[in-house]
C-alpha positions in Angstrom: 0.0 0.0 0.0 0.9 3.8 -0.6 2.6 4.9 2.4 1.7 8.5 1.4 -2.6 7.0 1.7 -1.3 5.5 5.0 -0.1 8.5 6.4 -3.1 10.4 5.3 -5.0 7.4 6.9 -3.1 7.7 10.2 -3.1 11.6 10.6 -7.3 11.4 10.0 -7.4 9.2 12.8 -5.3 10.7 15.2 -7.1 13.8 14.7 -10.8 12.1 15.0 -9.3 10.7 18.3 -8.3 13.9 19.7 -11.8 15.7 19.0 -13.9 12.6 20.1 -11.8 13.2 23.5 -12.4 17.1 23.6 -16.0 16.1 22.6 -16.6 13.6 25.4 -14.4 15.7 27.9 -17.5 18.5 27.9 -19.5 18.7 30.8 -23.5 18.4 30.3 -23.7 22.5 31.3 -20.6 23.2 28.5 -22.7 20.8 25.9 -25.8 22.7 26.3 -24.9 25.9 25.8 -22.7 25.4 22.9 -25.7 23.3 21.9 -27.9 26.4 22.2 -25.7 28.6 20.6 -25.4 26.1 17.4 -28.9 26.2 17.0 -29.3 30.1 17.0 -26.8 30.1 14.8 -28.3 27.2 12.1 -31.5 28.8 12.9 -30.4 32.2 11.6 -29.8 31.3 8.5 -31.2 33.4 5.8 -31.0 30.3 3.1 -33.3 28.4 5.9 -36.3 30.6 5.4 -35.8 30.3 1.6 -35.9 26.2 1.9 -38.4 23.8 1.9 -36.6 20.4 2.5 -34.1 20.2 5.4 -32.1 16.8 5.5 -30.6 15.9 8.5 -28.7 13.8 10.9 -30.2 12.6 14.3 -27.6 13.1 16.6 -25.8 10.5 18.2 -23.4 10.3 21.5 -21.6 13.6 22.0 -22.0 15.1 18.5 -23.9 18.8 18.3 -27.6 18.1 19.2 -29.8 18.2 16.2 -32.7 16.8 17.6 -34.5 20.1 18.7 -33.4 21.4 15.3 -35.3 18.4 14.2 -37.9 19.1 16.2 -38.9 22.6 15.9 -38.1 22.5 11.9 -41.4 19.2 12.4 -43.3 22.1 13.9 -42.4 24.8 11.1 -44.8 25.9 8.5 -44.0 25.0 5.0 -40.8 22.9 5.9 -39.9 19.1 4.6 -37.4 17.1 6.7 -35.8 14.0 5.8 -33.6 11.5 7.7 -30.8 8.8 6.7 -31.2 5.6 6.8 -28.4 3.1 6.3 -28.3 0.1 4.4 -24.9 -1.7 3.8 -22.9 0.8 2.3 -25.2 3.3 0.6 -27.2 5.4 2.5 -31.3 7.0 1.5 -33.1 9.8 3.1 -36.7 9.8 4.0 -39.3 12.2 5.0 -40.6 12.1 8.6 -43.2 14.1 10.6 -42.7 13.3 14.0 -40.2 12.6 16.1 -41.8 9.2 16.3 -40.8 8.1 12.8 -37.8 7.8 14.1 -36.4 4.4 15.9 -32.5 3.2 16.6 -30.9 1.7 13.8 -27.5 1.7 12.4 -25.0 1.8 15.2 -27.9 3.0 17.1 -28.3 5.9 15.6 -32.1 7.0 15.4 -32.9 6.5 11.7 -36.6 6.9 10.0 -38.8 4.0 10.1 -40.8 5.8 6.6 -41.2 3.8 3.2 -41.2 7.8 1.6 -37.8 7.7 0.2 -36.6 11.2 -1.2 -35.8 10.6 -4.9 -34.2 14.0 -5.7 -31.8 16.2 -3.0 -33.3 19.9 -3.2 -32.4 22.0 -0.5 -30.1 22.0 2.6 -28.0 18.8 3.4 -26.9 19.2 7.2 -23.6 17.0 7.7 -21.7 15.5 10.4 -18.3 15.4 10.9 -15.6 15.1 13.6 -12.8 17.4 11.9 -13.4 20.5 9.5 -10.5 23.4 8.7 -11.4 26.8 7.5 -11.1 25.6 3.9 -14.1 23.8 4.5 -12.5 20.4 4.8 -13.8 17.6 6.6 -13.0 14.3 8.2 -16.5 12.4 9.0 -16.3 9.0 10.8 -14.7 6.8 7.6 -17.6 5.4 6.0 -17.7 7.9 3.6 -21.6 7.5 3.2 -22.3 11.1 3.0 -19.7 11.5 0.2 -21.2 8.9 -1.7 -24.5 10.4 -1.6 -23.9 13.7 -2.7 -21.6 12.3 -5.3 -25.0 10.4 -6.6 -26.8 13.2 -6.4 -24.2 15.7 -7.5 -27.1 17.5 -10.0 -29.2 18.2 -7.2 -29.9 21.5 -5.7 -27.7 20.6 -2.3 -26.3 23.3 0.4 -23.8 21.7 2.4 -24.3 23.0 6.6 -21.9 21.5 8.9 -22.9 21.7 12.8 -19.4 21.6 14.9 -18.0 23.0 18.1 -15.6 25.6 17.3 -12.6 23.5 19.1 -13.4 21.3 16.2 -12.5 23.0 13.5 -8.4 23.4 12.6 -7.4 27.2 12.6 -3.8 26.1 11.7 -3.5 22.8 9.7 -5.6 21.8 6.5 -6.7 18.4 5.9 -5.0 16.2 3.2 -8.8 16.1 1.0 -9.3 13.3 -1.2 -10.6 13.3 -4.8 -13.7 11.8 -3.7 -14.1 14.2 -0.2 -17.1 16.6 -0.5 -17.0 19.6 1.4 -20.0 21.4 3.2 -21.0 25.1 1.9 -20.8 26.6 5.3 -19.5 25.0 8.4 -21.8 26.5 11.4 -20.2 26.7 15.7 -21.3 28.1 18.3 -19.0 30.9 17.6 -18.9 31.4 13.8 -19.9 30.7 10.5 -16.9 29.3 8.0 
C-alpha cells in the first residue's frame, strides 16, 4: 500500500481521536450551551427561510444536538425534513413528521422508520463530521456515506451545513482532502460561520 494514503489514513485518525476526547471531555452545562448557541446560529440562516426540505442527521453520542433542530423544523410551516437511513454501504433519506418516525438503527443511531424515500436532494443537506479546517474540509467518521451520496446526487440543488463545536475546526493545519471528499457550503459553531 501507498505509504503516502497510509499516512493520510493515520493523521485522519489521530485527529478524529483527539476531537472525540475534547467532545466527550465536555461537561452536560458546557454541551448545552454550545448546543444552544449552534442552533441560534443554524437557525439564523437566511437560506433556511428560503428552503423547503431540510435533511438531516439525528444526533448521536456527543456530536452537536440536532434533535430540537429536528424538532422545531417538524413544527415549522412549510418545511420538509428528511432523515438517513443506512443500508450496507449506501445510504437513502426519508421524509418524517414526528419525532416518532424515528427508531434506533444503524450503530444505534435514530434513523426513519418511513417507506417515503426522497428521490431528488433539493435544498439543505446538514452534515456530520468530527474534523473540518477553514477551507471547509472535513474528516466524517470513515464510512464515507455522505460522500457517496452527494456524489450520486451531484445534480441536485444541495447546500452543504456543517454543525461543529468551534474546538473542532483546525485554525492552523488543513486536511489532506481526497478526490472523492465533498466539502460542506458553510461550516456552522457556536462561535462562527466558515
Amino acid at each position: 500500500m501507498n505509504s503516502k494514503i497510509d499516512k493520510k489514513k493515520t493523521d485522519k485518525n489521530i485527529l478524529r481521536d483527539k476531537i472525540k476526547k475534547l467532545r466527550a471531555g465536555l461537561s452536560i452545562s458546557e454541551r448545552e450551551e454550545k448546543d444552544l448557541l449552534v442552533y441560534k446560529n443554524f437557525m439564523s440562516l437566511k437560506i433556511l427561510k428560503e428552503t423547503e426540505w431540510i435533511y438531516i442527521f439525528a444526533s448521536y453520542g456527543t456530536e452537536v444536538d440536532t434533535l430540537k433542530i429536528i424538532e422545531v423544523l417538524l413544527q415549522s410551516q412549510g418545511k420538509k425534513v428528511a432523515l438517513p437511513r443506512v443500508s450496507g454501504k449506501e445510504m437513502e433519506f426519508y421524509e418524517i413528521n414526528s419525532m416518532e418516525d424515528l427508531k434506533p438503527g444503524y450503530n444505534g443511531i435514530l434513523e426513519p422508520v418511513s417507506d417515503t424515500k426522497v428521490l431528488t436532494c433539493n435544498g439543505i443537506m446538514v452534515m456530520p463530521g468530527l474534523v473540518f479546517d477553514t477551507y471547509h474540509g472535513r474528516i466524517g467518521y470513515g464510512g464515507g456515506y455522505y460522500d457517496r451520496y452527494l456524489y450520486k446526487h451531484k445534480e441536485d440543488n444541495i447546500f452543504k451545513v456543517a454543525l461543529a463545536y468551534d474546538f473542532q475546526v483546525l485554525r492552523t493545519e488543513r486536511i489532506a482532502m481526497e478526490s472523492h471528499d465533498i466539502c460542506p457550503d458553510i461550516i456552522i459553531t457556536e462561535k462562527v460561520f466558515l
